[in-house]
C-alpha positions in Angstrom: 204.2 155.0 179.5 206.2 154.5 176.3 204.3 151.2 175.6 201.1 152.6 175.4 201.8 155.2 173.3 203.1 153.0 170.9 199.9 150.7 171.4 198.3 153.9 170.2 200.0 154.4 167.3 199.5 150.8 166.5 196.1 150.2 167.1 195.0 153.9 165.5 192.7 153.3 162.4 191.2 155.6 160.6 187.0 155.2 161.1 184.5 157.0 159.5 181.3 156.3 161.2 180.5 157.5 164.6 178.1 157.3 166.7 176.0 160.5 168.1 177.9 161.3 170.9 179.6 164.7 172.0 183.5 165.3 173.1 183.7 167.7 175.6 185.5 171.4 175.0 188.0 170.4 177.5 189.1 166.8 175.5 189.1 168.8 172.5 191.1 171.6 173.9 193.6 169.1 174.6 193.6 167.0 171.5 194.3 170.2 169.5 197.0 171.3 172.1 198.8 168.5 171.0 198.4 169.1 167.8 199.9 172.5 168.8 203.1 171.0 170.2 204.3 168.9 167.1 207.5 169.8 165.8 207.6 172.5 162.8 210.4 173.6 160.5 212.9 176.4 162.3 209.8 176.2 165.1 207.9 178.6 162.9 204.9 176.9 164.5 202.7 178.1 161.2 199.6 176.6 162.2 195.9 177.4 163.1 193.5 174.8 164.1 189.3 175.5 163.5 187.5 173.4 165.6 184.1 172.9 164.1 181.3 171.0 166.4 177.9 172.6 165.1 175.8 170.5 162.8 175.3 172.9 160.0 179.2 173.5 160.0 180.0 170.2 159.9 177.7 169.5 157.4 178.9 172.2 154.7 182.6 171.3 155.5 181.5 167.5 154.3 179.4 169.0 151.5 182.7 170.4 150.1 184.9 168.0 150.9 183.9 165.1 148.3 186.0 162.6 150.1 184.7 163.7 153.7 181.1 163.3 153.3 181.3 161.5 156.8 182.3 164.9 158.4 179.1 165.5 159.0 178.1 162.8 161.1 181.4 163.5 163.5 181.4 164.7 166.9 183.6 167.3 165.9 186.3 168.2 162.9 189.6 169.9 163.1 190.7 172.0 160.3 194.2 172.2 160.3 195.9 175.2 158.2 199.3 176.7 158.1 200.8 179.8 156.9 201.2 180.5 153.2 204.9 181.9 153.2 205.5 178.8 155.5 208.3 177.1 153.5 207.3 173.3 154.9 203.4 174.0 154.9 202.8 170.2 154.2 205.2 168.6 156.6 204.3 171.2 159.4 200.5 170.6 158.8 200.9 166.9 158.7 203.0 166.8 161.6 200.3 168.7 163.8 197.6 166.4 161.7 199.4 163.0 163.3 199.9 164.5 166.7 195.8 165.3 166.5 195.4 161.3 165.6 197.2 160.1 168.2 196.1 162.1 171.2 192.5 161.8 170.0 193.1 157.8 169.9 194.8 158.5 173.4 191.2 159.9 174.7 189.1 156.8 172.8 188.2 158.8 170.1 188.2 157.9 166.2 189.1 160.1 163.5 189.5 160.1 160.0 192.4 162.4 157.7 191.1 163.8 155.1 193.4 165.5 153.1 193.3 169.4 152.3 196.6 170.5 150.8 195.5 171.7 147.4 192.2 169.6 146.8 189.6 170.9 145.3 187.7 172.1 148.4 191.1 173.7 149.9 190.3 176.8 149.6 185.9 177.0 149.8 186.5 175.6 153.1 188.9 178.4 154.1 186.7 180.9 153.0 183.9 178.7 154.5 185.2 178.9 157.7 186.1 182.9 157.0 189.9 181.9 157.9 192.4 184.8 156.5 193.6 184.4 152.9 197.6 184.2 154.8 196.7 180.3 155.6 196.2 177.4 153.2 194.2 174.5 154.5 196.3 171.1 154.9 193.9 168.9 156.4 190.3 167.8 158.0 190.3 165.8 161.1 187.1 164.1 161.5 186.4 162.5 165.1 184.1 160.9 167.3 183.6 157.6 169.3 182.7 154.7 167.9 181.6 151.1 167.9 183.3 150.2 164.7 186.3 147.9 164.8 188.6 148.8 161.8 191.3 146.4 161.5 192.5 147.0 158.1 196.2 145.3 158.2 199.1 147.3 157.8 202.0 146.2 155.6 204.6 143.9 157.6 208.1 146.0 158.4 209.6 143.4 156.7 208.0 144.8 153.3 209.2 148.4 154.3 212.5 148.4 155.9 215.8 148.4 154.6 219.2 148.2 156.4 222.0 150.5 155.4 221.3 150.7 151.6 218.2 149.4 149.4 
């Protein structure tokens, strides 16, 4: 079990063209349950997760997210927000966001992160998606199956880690 999971987190890419296939309620229901579970600071668990699979929807999320245009051609996108008076909205948010990755990957779904924490779009998507001024948006999930291989490399640990001091 523990070695596929790390497969997963190994082989996840992110992948912005999809093809035209649905993901079923109940694979989404669970993707975002794990997104539900991650860990948040003093388990405030600050977040709310929009699950957005209509066409039109989609498309006016990718309309104002300049860096999302994709969005529209997803299966389905997860807006991820947290609480305003959260004092760890970002690390919270992101936490969820990663734990939405991976379980997606772990159904042999793509998805793409596109960030939301005080872009430019932030807050026309909240309103957008008519979620209460009390949450700010921290990201958009965009996901769907595909036929794309993405294999940009990754840096080597060797480049990254550090023993003891720098």
């Amino acid at each position: 079990m523990a070695s596929e999971v790390i497969r997963i987190i190994k082989e996840r890419r992110s992948v912005r063209e999809y093809l035209p296939r649905h993901i079923s309620k109940e694979v989404l229901e669970d993707i975002v349950d794990c997104g539900r579970l991650a860990p948040s600071a003093r388990n405030l668990q600050p977040w709310l997760f929009v699950v957005s699979t209509e066409k039109t929807i989609k498309e006016e999320i990718a309309k104002l997210a300049v860096h999302g245009r994709f969005i529209a051609n997803a299966a389905a996108c997860i807006s991820v927000f947290c609480e305003r008076e959260n004092n760890h909205p970002v690390e919270d948010g992101s936490a969820a966001t990663q734990n939405i990755l991976i379980a997606a990957k772990a159904h042999g779904i793509d998805s793409c992160w596109v960030a939301g924490y005080k872009k430019e779009h932030s807050e026309s998507v909240r309103e957008f998606l008519g979620v209460p001024q009390k949450y700010m948006l921290i990201s958009l999930i965009a996901l769907g199956y595909s036929d794309k291989t993405v294999n940009k490399p990754k840096k080597a640990l060797s480049e990254v880690i550090r023993w003891e001091k720098y």
